[in-house]
Structures are given as C-alpha cells and as structure tokens.
TORKOL-4160 file (C-alpha; in steps of 0.2 Angstrom, whole numbers, padded with zeros to 4 digits, m for minus):
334
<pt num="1" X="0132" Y="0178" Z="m0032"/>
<pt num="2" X="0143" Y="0187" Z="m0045"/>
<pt num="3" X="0160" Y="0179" Z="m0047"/>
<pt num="4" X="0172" Y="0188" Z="m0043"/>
<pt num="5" X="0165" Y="0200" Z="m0028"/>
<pt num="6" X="0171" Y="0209" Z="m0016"/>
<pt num="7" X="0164" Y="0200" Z="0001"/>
<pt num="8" X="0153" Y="0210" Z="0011"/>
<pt num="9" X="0160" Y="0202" Z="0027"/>
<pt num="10" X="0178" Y="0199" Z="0030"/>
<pt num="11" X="0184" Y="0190" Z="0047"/>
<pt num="12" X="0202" Y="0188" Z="0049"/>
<pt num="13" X="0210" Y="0179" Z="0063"/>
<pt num="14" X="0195" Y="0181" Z="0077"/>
<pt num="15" X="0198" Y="0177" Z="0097"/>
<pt num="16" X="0186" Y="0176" Z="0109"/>
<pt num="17" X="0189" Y="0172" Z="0129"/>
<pt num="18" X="0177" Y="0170" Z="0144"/>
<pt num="19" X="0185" Y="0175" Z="0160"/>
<pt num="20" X="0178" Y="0163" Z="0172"/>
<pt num="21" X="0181" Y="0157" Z="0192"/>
<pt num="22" X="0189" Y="0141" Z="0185"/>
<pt num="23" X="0202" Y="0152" Z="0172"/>
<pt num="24" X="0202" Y="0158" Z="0154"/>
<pt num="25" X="0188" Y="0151" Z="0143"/>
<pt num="26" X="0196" Y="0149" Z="0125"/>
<pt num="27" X="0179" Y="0150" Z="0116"/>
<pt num="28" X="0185" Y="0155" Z="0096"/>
<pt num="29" X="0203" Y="0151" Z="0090"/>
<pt num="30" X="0208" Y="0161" Z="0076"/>
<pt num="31" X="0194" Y="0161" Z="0065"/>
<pt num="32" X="0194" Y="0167" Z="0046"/>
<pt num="33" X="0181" Y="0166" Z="0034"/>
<pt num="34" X="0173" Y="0178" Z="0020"/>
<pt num="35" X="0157" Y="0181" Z="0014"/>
<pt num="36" X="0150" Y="0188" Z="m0002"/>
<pt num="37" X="0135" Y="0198" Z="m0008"/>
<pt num="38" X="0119" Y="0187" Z="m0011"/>
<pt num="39" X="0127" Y="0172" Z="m0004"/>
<pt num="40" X="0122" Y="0161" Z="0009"/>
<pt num="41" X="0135" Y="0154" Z="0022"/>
<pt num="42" X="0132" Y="0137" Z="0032"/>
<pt num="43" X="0141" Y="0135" Z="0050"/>
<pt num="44" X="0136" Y="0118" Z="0056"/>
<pt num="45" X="0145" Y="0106" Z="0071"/>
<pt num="46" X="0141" Y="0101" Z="0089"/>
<pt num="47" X="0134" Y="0114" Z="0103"/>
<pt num="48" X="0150" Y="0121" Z="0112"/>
<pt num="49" X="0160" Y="0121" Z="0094"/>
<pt num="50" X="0159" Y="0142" Z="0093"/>
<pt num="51" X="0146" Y="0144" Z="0080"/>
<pt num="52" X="0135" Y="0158" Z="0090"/>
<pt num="53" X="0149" Y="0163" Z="0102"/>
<pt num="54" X="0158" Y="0167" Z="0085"/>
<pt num="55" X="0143" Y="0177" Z="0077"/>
<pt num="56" X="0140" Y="0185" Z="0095"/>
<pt num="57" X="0158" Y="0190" Z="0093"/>
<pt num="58" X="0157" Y="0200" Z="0078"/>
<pt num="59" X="0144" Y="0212" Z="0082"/>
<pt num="60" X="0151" Y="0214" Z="0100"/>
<pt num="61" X="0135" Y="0208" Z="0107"/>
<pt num="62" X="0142" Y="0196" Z="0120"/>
<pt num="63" X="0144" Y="0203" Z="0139"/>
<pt num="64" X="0160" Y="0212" Z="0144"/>
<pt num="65" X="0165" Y="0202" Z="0156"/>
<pt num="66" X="0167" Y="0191" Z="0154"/>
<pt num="67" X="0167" Y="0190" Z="0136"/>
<pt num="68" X="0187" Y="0197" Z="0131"/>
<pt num="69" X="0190" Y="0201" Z="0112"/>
<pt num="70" X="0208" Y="0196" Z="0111"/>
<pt num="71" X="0210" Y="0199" Z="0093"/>
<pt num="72" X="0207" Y="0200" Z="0074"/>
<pt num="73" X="0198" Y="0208" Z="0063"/>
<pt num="74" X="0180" Y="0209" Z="0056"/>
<pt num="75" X="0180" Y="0220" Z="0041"/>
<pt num="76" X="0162" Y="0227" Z="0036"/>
<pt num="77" X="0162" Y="0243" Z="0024"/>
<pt num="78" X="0179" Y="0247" Z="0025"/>
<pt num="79" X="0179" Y="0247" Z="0045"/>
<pt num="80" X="0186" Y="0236" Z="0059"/>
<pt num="81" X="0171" Y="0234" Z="0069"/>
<pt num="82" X="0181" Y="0225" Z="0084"/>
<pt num="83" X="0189" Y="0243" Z="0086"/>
<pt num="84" X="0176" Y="0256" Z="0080"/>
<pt num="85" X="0168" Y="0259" Z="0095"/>
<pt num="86" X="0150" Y="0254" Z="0103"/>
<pt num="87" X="0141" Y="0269" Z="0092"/>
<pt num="88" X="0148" Y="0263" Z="0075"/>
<pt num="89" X="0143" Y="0245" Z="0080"/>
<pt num="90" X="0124" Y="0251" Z="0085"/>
<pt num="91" X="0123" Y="0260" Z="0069"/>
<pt num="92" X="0127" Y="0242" Z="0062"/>
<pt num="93" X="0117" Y="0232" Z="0073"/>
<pt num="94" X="0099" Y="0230" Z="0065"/>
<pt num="95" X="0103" Y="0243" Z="0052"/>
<pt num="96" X="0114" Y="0235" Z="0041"/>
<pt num="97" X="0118" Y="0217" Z="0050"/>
<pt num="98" X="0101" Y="0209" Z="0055"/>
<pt num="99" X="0103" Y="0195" Z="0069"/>
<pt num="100" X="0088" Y="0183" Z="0071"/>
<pt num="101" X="0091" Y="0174" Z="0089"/>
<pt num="102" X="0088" Y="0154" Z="0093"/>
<pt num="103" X="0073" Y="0157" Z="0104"/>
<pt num="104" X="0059" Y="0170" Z="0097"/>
<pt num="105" X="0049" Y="0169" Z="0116"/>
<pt num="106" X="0064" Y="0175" Z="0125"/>
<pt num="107" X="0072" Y="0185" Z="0112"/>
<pt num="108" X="0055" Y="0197" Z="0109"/>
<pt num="109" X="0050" Y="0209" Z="0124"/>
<pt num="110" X="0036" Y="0202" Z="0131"/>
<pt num="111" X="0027" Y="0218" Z="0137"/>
<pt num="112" X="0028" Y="0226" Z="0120"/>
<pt num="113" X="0017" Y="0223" Z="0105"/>
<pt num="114" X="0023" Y="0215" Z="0092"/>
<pt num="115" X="0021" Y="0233" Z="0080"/>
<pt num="116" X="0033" Y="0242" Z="0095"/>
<pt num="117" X="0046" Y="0231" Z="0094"/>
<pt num="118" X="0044" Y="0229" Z="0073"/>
<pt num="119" X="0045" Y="0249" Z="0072"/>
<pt num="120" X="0059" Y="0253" Z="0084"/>
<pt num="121" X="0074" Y="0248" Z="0072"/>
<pt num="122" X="0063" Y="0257" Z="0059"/>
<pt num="123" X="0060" Y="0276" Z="0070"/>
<pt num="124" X="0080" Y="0273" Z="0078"/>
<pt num="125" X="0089" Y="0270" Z="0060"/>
<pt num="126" X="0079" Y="0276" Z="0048"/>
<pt num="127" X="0071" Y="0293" Z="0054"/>
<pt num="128" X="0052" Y="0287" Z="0050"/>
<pt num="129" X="0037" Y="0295" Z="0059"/>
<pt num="130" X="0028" Y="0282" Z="0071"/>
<pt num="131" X="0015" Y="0282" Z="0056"/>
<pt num="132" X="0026" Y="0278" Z="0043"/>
<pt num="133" X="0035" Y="0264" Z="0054"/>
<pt num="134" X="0020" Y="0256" Z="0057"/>
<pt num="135" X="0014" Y="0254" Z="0041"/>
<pt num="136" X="0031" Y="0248" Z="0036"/>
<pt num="137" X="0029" Y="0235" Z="0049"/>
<pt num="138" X="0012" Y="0229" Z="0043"/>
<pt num="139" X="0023" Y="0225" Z="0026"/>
<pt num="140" X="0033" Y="0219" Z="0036"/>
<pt num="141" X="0022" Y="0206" Z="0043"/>
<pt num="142" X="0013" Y="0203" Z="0028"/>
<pt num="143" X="0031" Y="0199" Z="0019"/>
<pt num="144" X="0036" Y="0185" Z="0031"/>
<pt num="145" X="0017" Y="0179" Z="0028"/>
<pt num="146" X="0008" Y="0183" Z="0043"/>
<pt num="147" X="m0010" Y="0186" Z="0039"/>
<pt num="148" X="m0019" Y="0202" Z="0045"/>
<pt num="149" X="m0003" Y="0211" Z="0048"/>
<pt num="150" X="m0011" Y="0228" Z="0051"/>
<pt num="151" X="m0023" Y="0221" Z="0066"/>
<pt num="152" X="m0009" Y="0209" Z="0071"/>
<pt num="153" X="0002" Y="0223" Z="0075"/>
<pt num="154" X="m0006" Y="0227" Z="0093"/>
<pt num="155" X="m0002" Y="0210" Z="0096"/>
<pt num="156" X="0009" Y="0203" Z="0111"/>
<pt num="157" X="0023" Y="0190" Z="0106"/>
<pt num="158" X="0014" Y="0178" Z="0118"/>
<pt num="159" X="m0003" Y="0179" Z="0105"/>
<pt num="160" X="0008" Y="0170" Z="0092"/>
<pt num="161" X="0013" Y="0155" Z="0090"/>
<pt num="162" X="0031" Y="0148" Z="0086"/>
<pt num="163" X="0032" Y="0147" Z="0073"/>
<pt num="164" X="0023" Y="0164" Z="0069"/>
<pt num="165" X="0033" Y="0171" Z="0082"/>
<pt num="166" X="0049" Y="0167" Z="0073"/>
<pt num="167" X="0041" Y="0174" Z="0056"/>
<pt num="168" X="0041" Y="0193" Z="0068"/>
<pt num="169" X="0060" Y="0189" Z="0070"/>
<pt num="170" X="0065" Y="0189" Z="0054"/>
<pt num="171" X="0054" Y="0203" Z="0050"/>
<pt num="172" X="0064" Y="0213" Z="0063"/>
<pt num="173" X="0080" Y="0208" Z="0056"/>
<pt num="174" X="0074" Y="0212" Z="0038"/>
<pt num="175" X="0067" Y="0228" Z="0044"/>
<pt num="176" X="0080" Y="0242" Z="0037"/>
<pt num="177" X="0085" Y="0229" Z="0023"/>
<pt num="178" X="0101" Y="0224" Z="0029"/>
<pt num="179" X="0115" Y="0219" Z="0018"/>
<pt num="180" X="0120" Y="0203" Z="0030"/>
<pt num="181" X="0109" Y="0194" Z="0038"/>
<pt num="182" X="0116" Y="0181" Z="0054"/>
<pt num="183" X="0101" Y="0168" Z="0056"/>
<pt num="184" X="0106" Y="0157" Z="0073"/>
<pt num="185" X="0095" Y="0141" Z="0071"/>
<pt num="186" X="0082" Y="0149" Z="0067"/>
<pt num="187" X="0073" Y="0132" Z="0065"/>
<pt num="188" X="0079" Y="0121" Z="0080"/>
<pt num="189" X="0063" Y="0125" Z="0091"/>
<pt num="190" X="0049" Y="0120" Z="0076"/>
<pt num="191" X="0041" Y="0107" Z="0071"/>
<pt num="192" X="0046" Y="0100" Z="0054"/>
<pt num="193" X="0031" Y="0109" Z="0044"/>
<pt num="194" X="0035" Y="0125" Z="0051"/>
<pt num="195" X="0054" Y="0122" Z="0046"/>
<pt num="196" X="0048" Y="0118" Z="0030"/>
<pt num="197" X="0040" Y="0134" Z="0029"/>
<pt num="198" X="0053" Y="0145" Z="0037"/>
<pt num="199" X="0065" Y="0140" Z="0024"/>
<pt num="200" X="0054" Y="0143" Z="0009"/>
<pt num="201" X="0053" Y="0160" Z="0016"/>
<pt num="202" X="0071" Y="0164" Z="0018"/>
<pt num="203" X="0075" Y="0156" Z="0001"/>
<pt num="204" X="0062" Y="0170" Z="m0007"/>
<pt num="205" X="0067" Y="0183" Z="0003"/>
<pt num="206" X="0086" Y="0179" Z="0000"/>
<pt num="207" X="0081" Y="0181" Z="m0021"/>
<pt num="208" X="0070" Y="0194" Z="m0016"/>
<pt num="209" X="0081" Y="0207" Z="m0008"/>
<pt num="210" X="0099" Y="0199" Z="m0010"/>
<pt num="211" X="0106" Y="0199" Z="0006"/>
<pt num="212" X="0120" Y="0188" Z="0011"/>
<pt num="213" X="0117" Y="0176" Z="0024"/>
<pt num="214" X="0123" Y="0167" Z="0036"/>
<pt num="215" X="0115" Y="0151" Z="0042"/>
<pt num="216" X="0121" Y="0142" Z="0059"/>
<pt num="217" X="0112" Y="0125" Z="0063"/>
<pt num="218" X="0113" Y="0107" Z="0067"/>
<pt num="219" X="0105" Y="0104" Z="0054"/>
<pt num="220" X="0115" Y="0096" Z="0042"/>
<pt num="221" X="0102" Y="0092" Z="0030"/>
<pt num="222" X="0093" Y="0109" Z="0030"/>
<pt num="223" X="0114" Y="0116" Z="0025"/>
<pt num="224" X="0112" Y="0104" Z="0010"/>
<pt num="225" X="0096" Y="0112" Z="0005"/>
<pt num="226" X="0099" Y="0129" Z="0004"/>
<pt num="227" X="0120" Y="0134" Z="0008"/>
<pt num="228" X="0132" Y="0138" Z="m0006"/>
<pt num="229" X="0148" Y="0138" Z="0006"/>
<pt num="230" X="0149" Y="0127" Z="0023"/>
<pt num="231" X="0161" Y="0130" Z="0036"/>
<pt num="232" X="0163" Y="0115" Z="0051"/>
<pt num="233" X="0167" Y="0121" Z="0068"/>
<pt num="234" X="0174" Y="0110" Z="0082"/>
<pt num="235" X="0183" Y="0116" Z="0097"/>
<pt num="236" X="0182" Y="0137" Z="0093"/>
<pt num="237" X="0187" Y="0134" Z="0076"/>
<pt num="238" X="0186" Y="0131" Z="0059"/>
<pt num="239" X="0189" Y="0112" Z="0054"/>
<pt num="240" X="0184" Y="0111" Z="0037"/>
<pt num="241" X="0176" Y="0125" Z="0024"/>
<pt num="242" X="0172" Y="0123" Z="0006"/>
<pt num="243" X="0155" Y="0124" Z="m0007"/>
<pt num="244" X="0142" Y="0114" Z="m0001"/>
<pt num="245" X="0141" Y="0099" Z="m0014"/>
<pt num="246" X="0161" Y="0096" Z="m0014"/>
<pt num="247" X="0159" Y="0095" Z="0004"/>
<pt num="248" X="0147" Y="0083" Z="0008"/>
<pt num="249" X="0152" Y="0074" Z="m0006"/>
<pt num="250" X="0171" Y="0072" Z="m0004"/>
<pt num="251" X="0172" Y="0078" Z="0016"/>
<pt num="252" X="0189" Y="0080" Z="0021"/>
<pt num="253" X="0190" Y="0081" Z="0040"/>
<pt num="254" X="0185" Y="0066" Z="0052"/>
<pt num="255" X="0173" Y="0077" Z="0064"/>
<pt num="256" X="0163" Y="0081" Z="0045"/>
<pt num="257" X="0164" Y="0065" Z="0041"/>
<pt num="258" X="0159" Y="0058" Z="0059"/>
<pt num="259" X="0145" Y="0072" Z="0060"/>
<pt num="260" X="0138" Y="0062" Z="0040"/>
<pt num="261" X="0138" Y="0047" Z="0047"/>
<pt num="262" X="0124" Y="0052" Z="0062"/>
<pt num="263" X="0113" Y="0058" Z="0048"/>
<pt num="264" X="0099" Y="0044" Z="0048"/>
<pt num="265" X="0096" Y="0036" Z="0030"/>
<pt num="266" X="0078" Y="0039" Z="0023"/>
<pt num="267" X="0084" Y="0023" Z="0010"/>
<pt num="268" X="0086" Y="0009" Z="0011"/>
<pt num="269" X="0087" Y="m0006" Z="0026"/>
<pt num="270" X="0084" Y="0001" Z="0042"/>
<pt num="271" X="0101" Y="0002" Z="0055"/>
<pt num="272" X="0102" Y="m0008" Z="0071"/>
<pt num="273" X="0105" Y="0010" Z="0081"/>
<pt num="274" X="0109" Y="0028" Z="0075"/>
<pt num="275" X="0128" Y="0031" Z="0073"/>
<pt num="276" X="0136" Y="0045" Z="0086"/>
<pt num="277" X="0152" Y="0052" Z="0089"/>
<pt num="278" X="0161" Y="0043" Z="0102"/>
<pt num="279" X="0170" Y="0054" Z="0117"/>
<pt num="280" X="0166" Y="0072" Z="0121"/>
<pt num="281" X="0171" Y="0087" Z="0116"/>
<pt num="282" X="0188" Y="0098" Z="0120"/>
<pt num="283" X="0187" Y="0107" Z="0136"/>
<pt num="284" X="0194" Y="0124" Z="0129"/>
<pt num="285" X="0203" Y="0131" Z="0145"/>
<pt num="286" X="0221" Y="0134" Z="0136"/>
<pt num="287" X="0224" Y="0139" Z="0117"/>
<pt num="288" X="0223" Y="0123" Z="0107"/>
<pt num="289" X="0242" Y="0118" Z="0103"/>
<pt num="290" X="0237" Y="0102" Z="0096"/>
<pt num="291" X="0222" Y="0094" Z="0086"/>
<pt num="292" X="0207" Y="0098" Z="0095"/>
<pt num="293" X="0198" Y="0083" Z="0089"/>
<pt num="294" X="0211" Y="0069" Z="0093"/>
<pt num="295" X="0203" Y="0062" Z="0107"/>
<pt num="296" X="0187" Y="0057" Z="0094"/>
<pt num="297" X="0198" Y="0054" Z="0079"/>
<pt num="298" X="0202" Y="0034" Z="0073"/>
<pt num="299" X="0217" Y="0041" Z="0062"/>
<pt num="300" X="0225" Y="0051" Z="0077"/>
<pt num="301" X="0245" Y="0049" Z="0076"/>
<pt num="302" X="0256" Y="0059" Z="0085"/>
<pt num="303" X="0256" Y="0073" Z="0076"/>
<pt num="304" X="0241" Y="0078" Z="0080"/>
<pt num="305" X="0246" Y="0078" Z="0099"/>
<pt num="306" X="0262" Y="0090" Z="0095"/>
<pt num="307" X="0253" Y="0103" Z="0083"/>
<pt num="308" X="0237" Y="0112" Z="0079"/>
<pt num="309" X="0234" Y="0108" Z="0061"/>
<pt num="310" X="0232" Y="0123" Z="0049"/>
<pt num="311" X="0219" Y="0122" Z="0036"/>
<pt num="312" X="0225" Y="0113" Z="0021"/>
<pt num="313" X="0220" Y="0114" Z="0000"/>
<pt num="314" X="0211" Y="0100" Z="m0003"/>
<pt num="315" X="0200" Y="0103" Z="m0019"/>
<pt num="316" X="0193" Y="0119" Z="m0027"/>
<pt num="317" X="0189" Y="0132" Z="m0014"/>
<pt num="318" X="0190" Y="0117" Z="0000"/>
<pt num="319" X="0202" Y="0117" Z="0014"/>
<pt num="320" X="0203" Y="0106" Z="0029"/>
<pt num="321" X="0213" Y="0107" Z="0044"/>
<pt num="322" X="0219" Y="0089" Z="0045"/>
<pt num="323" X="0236" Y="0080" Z="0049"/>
<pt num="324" X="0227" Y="0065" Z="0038"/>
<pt num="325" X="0228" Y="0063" Z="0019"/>
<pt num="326" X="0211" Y="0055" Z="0012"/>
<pt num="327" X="0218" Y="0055" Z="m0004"/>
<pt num="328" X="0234" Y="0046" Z="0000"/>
<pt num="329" X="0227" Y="0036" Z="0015"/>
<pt num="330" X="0239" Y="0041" Z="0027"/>
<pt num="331" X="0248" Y="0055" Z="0036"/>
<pt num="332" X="0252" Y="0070" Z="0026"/>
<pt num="333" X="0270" Y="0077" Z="0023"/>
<pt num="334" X="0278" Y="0087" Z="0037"/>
C-alpha cells in the first residue's frame, strides 16, 4: 500500500436505525474509518456488534424500513453514496464495490446456473455480449480455482459444494475488477481446509489485482494472518482501531483484550476451561450516552456511566475509545 494515499473509501460519522414494534433499534453509532488502495481492513467483535449492518449500510443494501440511515457520510470517488441516489449506488454495487455474503447457498439463486448468475454483473455493467460474458466467467471460475470452469458453468449452485460454492462468490464479487472489495465471513461456514484454501486465494488475488478489502469475521486469528489495519466493534461502534501487530500486541481496550483472552493457546499446558466474556451485550434501544461495554468491563468507574468515551491516541495510528489508561493503570484525565 503506498504511503501516503489517498483512501479509496472514506466513512465519516455513520448512523443506522431499525424501526421496530418495540422502538428505535440504534444498530451503528457514529462510525468513522478509512481505507486505502491495496489495503486490507479487518472488522472483528461479537455477532450483534454492527460489523455487517455497518457494511450493509454503505452500499444501502439494508431494507427500507425498517433500516433508517440517520446520517453521515461514505465518500467513494468523490460522491456521497448515502445521498446520490439508488442509480448511482447500483452503478457501484458489483461494478466497483464487490460484496461476498456470509452464506453462498442462500446468497446464489438457486434456479440459475452458476454461468447466469457469474455473467449478469458482466452483460449489466460492462456492456459484454452473452458470449463474451461467458467466457469471461469460465476465467472467472478458473481464477478462484474451480476446475473445468467452461463445463461447470451450466451448473446449479446446489452441484457445488461449500466451499466451491463460496469460490462462485468471490468470483462474482471480482467480476468487473472492483476497486473495494467487502468480504462478510466469508469463512465461518467451512471447514478449516477449506479456510485454509480460501484465504490463500484472497491473499493472491489481493497482490494480483490490488484491490482494497475489507475483511469482517470472528476469526481473530485469521485478522492476524492476513489484515494490515483492525477495527473492534462493540455495541454499533468502533472500540478500538489500529495496525494489526500494535494491536494484538499492545490492545488497548478491555472488549479486545477480553475478546484475546478466548483465543485457545496451541502451546503450552492445557487450560481447565476456555475463557469467555462474562454478561451480554448492550441492548442498543437509545443512543449510547455512556460506555457501551461497562456492564462487561472490571475497570468500569463512574465515568464510564456519565459519558460515551471518544476514541483516544494510544500509539502510532492506534486509538481506543476508553476511559481507562493502560499505560498509567488507572483512569485517564478528564
């Protein structure tokens, strides 16, 4: 990633609400983060924090109602995409922001072949013949290592199996070479062998074409392996962001550190039990005016109770939004 560039993606300030029977579901608080050509973001923390509700969000894919954008902005080419309209945004969609959902079976059509669904984003963005689409999509398939792509094509999703099936996704979201690429555990339904390959496969295809990514799992160790940046959610926003080696090195916020400490150990003596986070999470039916992880947090004060913490400096490109001070051991300054 060259130092120094301009992001690609730029999300300032971000609000999304569900309008429900029981009131005003405050799903993503204010959200702000960045992302840079080539580079590859991680967005880990608990189901419920905001992670795909967030990435939903940008590319306005969430059903209105009861999904309410109640501000920011998301900056992509020089346009607002919460405010340029629904034909800008499916000029986007696919085109130059690829999407690949959590669950390939229900996420492909199940009544069209394989080679359909990979050649519609090709014929609808980029003008191609049906002939020229397919052959692009037997690339395609061949890319993202599917053997016998061309006879594969007249394939149904239901002929493949998962992890081949989630090899079509990507394929899908690479189709027109997008410059942003929003992958939304793309893993969590495969076995480990699979992962493995997956991953491979986006790390080549990453160097290969240079796309920015970003990456939302639970997967704390897969983040590790392949992320350059990592941002925490908890509660609709961010709780701690920085590069990934800083961060799991010298975490900053107690939900990251908490969410360490469930990692099992591969070395060493084997623990009694695994480690979990005590309590549940924040029901988000008000916007947070206090610390959305107090409840969970041993170094809670009463601060924390009164204010939503902003996200503090901590180290180089790090920032936590914290009332405590590891570095002091203790509350910091008002």
């Amino acid at each position: 990633m060259p130092d120094g560039a301009q992001p690609v993606l730029a999300v300032e300030g971000l609000q999304t609400v569900f309008r429900t029977r029981g009131g005003a579901v405050h799903a993503v608080n204010s959200v702000s983060f960045d992302l840079k050509p080539g580079e590859l973001l991680g967005v880990v923390g608990e189901s419920g924090s905001g992670k795909s509700v967030t990435m939903m969000s940008l590319l306005g894919l969430l059903p209105s109602p009861p999904a309410q954008i109640r501000g920011g902005k998301v900056m992509f080419e020089g346009r607002d995409l919460l405010s340029s309209g629904e034909e800008h945004l499916r000029s986007v969609r696919g085109a130059k922001v690829g999407f690949i959902f959590q669950d390939p079976m229900t996420s492909l059509n199940p009544v069209f072949t394989v080679g359909f669904q990979l050649a519609e984003p090709l014929r609808k963005h980029l003008g191609m013949s049906k002939a020229a689409a397919r052959r692009r999509a037997a690339e395609l398939l061949d890319l993202v290592g599917i053997p016998d792509a061309t006879r594969r094509l007249g394939d149904y999703p239901h002929q493949f199996s998962g992890g081949m099936r989630q090899r079509v996704m990507i394929a899908i979201a690479l189709a027109c070479d997008p410059k942003v690429l929003i992958a939304d555990e793309p893993t969590t339904a495969l076995d480990v062998t699979i992962q493995a390959q997956i991953l491979e496969l986006v790390k080549d295809l990453r160097q290969k074409l240079g796309m920015a990514i970003v990456w939302i799992t639970h997967d704390l160790g897969v983040i590790a392996g392949i992320a350059d940046r990592v941002m925490v959610m908890y509660g609709g926003q961010i709780v701690e962001h920085g590069p990934v080696a800083e961060l799991f090195a010298h975490p900053r916020h107690p939900y990251t550190r908490a969410l360490l400490r469930t990692v099992p150990s591969v070395r060493g003596t084997r623990e009694p039990k695994l480690n979990v986070i005590e309590g549940q999470p924040p029901i988000l039916m008000a916007e947070p005016a206090a610390c959305p992880f107090r409840g969970r947090c041993r170094h809670a004060f009463d601060r924390c109770a009164r204010e939503n913490p902003a996200r503090y400096p901590v180290g180089p490109g790090h920032d936590a939004a914290c009332f405590w001070d590891y570095d002091k051991g203790g509350p910091r300054d008002a």
